[in-house]
Structure formats: structure tokens, C-alpha cells
KOLSEVO-898705 format. One record per residue: x, y, z of N, C-alpha, C, O in turn; residue in one letter. Coordinates in Angstrom, 3 decimals. Atoms other than C-alpha are relative to their C-alpha. Example, Ala and Ser with C-alpha at 12.3 -4.5 7.8 and 13.67 -1.06 7.14 Angstrom:
2
> 0.890 -1.190 0.000 12.300 -4.500 7.800 0.900 1.200 0.000 1.936 1.181 0.665 A .
> -0.820 -1.190 -0.060 13.670 -1.060 7.140 -0.770 1.090 0.730 -0.261 2.198 0.899 S .
This chain:
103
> -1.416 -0.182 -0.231 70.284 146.046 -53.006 0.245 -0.129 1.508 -0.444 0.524 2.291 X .
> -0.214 -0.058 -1.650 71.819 145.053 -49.373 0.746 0.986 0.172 1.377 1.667 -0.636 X .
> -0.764 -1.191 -0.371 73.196 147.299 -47.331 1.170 -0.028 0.095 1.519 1.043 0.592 X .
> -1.300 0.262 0.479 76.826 146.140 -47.986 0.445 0.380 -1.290 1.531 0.860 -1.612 X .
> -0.875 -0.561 1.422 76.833 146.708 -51.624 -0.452 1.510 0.147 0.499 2.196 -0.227 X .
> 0.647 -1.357 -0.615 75.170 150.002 -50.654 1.507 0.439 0.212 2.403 0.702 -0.590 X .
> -1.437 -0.352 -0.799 78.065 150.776 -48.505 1.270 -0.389 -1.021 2.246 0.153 -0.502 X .
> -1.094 -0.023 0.263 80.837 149.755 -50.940 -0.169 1.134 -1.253 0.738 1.864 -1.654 X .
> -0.253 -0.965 1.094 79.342 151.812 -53.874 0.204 1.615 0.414 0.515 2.535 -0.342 X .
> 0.218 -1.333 -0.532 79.099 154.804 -51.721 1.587 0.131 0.654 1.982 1.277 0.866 X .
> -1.565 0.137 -0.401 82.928 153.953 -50.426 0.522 0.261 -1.374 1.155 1.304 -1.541 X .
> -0.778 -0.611 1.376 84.058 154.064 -54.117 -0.648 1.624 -0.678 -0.023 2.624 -1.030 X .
> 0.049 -1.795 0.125 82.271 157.275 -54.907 0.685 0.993 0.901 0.659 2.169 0.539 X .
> -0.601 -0.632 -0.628 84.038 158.653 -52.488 1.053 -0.052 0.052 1.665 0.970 0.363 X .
> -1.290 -0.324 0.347 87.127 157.643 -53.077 0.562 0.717 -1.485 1.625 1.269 -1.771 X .
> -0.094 -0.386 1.801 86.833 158.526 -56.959 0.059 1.772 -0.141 0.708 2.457 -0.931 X .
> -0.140 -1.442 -0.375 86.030 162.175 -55.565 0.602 0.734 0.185 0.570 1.885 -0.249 X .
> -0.495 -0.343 -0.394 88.688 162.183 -53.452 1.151 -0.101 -0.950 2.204 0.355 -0.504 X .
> -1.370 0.466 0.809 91.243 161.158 -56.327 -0.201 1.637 -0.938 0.613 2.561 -0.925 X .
> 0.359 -1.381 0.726 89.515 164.139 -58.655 0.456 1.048 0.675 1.224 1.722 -0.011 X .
> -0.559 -0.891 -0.712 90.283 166.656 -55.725 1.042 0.299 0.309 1.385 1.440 0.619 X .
> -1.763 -0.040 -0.240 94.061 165.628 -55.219 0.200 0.315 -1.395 0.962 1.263 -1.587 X .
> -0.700 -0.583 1.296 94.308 165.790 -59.266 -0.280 1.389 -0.181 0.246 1.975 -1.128 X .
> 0.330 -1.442 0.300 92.854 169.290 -58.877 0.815 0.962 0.334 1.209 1.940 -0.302 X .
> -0.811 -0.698 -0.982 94.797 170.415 -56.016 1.540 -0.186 -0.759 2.411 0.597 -0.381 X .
> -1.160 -0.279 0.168 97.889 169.416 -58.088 0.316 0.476 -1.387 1.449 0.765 -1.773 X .
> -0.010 -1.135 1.321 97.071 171.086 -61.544 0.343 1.233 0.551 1.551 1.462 0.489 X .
> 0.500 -0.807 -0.767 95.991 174.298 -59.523 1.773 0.537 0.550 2.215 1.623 0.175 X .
> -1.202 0.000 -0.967 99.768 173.920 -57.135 1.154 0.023 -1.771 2.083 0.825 -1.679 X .
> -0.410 -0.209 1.290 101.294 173.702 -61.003 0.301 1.519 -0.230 1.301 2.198 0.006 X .
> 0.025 -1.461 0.570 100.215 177.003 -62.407 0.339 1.048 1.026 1.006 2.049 0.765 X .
> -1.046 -1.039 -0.973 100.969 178.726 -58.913 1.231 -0.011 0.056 1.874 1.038 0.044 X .
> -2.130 0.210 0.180 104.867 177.364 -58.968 0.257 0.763 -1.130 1.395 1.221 -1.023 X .
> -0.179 -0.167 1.743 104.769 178.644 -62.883 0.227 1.468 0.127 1.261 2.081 -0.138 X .
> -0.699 -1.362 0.111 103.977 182.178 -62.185 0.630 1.192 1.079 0.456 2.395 1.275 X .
> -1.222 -0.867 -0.587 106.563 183.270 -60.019 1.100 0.282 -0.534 1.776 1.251 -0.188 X .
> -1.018 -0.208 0.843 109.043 182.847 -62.423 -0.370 0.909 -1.352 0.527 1.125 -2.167 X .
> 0.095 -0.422 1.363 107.182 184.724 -65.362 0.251 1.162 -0.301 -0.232 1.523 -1.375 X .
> -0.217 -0.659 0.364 108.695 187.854 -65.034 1.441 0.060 0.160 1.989 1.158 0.251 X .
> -1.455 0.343 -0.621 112.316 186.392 -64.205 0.542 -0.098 -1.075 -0.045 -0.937 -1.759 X .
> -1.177 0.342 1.215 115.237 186.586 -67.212 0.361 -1.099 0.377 0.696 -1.293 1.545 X .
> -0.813 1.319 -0.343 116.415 182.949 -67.689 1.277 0.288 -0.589 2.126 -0.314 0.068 X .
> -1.165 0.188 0.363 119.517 183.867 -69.831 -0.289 1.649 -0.734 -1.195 2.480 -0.674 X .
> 0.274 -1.755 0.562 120.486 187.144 -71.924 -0.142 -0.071 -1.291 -0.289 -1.206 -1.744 X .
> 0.398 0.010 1.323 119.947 188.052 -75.362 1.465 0.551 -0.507 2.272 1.168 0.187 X .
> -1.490 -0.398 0.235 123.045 188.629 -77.473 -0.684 0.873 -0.806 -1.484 0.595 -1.700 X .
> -0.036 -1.309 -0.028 122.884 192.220 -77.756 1.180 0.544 -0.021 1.709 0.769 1.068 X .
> -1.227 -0.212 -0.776 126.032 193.340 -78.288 0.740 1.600 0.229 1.621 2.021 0.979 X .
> 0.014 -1.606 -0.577 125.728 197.281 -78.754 -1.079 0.416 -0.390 -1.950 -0.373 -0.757 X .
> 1.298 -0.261 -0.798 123.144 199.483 -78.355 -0.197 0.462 -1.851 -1.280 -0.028 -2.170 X .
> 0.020 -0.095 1.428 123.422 200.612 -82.625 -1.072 -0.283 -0.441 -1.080 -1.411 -0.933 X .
> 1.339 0.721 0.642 119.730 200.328 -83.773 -0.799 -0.495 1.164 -1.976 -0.803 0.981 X .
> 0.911 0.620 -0.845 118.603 199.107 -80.501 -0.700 0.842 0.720 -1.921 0.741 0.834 X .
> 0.599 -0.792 -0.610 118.079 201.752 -78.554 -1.271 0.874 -0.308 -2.071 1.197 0.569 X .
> 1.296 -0.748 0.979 115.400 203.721 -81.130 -1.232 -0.892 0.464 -2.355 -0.431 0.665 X .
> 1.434 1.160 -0.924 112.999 200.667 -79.634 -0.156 0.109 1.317 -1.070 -0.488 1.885 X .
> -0.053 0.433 -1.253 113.531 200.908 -76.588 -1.127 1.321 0.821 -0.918 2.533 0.785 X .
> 1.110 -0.800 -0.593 110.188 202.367 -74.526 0.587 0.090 1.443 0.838 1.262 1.727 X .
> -0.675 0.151 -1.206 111.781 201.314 -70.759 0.965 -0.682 0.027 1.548 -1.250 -0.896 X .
> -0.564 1.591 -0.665 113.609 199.085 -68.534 0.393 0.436 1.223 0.571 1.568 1.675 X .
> 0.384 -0.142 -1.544 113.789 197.905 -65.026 1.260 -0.948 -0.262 1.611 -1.450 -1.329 X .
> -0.913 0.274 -0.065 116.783 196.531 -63.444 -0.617 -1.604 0.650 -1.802 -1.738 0.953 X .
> 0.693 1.253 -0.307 116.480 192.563 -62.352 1.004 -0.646 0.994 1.896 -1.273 0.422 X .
> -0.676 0.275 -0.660 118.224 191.650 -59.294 -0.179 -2.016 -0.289 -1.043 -2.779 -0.720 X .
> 0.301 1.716 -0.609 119.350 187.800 -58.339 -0.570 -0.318 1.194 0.020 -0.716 2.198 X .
> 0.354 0.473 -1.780 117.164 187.212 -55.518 -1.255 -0.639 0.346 -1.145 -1.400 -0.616 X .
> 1.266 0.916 -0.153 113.862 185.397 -54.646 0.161 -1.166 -1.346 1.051 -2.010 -1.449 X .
> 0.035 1.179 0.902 113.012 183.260 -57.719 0.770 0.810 -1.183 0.430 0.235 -2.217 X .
> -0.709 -0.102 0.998 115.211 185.047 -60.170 1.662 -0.341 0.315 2.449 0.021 1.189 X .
> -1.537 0.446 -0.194 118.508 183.269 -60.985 0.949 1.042 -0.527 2.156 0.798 -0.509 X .
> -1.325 -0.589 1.147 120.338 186.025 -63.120 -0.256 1.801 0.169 -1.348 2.334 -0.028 X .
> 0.469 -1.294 0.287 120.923 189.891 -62.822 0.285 0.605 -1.437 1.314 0.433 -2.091 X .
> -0.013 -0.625 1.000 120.042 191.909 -65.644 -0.924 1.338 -0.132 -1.675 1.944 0.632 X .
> 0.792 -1.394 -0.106 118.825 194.824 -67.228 -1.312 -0.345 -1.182 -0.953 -0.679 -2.311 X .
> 0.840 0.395 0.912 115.344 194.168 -69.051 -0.835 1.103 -0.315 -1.611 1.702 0.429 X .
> 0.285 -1.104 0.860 114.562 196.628 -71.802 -1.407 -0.298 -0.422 -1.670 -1.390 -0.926 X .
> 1.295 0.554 0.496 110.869 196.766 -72.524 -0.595 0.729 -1.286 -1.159 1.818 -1.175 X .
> 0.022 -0.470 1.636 110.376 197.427 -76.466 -1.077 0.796 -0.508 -2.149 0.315 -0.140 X .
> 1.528 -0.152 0.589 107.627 199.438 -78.286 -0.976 -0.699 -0.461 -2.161 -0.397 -0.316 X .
> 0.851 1.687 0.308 106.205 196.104 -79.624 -0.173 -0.252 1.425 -0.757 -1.312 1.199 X .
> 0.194 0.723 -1.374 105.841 195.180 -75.709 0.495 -0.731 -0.031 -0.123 -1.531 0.671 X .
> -1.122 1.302 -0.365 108.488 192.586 -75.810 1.236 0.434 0.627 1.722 1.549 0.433 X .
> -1.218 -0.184 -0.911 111.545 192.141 -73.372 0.664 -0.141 -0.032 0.744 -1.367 -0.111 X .
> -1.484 0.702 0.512 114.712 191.752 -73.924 0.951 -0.084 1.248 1.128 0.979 1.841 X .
> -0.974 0.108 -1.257 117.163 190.635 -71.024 1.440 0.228 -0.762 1.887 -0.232 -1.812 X .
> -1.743 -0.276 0.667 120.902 192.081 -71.436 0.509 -0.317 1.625 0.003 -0.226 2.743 X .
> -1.060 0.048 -0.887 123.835 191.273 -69.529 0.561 1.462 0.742 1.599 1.883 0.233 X .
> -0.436 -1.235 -0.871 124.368 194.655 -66.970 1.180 0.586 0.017 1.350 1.765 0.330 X .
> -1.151 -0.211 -0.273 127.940 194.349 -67.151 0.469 0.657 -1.717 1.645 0.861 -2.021 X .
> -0.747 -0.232 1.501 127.999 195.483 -71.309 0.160 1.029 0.328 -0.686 1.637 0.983 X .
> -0.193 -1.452 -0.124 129.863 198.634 -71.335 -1.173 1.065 -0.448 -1.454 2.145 0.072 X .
> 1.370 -1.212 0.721 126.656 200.171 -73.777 -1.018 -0.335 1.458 -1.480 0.489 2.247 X .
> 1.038 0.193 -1.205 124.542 199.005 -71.110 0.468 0.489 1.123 -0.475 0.516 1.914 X .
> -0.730 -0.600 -0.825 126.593 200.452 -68.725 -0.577 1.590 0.039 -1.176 2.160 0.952 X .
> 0.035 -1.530 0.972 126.284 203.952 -70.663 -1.445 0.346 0.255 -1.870 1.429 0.656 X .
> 1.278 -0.782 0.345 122.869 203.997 -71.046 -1.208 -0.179 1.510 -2.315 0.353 1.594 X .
> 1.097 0.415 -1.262 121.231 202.502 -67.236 0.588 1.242 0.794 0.088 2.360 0.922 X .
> -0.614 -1.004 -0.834 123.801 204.180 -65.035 -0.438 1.143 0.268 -1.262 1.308 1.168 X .
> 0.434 -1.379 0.011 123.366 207.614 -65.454 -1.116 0.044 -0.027 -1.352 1.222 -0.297 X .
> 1.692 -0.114 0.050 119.526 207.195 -65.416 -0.217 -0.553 1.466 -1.117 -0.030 2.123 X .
> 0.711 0.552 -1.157 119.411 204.991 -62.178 1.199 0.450 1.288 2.133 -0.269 1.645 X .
> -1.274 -0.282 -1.132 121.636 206.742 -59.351 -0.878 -1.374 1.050 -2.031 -1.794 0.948 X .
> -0.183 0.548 -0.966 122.007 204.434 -56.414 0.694 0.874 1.388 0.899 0.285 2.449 X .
């Protein structure tokens, strides 16, 4: 083998490397963008009084609009461990955060 084809197979291994490392670096840059949003409400749940709902209800934390969340709400966290996003402004929701969260 001369030392030219030498030199080009060792130029394409190296570029083939370098292609694997950019597809890595942008899977990798993926799943970091992904979970900043995974504890963010995208929209609310139609909830429209608290009648039956509340007997589930283990917590909830209030969810401002600010860094990567687009929407404020109040997100109720269920005995099943599931979340439910409500609109802050429902009068029952009103009733039942308020008086629990002075400001």
C-alpha cells in the first residue's frame, strides 16, 4: 500500500468519526432541550368544579409563566401520581389554593 492511499484511508476514518461525534453531540443537545419543559403545563384540563375531584387530590404546586413555562396554573398532583393542570383563575380553584398559599 503507498503512502497516499495510506493517508486518504486514514483521512476518511477520520472524517467518518468526526460525522458520528456531531450526530452524537446532536441526539445528546435533543434530550437536554426536552427536559426543561417536562415539568411545564402546556394547556389546562377541563376541570370545571372541584365535585369528585378534590377526594384525589394528594397536592399541588402553583406554576408561574416564566423561564420555559408558557402558562400559569395550578397543578394538582393525584393519588395515582398523575397531574392535572387547572386554570388559577376558576373560582373552585380559587377556594381551595388561596387560603392555603398566603402571599
Amino acid at each position: 500500500m503507498s503512502a497516499t492511499t495510506y493517508m486518504e484511508k486514514q483521512l476518511s476514518t477520520m472524517k467518518f468519526q468526526i460525522l458520528i461525534f456531531i450526530l452524537l453531540l446532536a441526539c445528546m443537545y435533543q434530550s437536554v432541550a426536552q427536559g426543561s419543559y417536562e415539568n411545564c403545563c402546556l394547556k389546562y384540563a377541563d376541570i370545571k368544579s372541584k365535585k369528585g375531584f378534590r377526594r384525589h387530590v394528594e397536592g399541588y404546586r402553583i406554576q408561574e409563566a416564566d423561564g420555559g413555562c408558557n402558562i400559569r396554573a395550578v397543578v394538582f398532583t393525584l393519588k395515582n401520581k398523575k397531574m392535572v393542570c387547572v386554570e388559577p383563575n376558576l373560582p373552585w380553584v380559587q377556594e381551595e389554593v388561596i387560603p392555603n398559599n398566603p402571599k
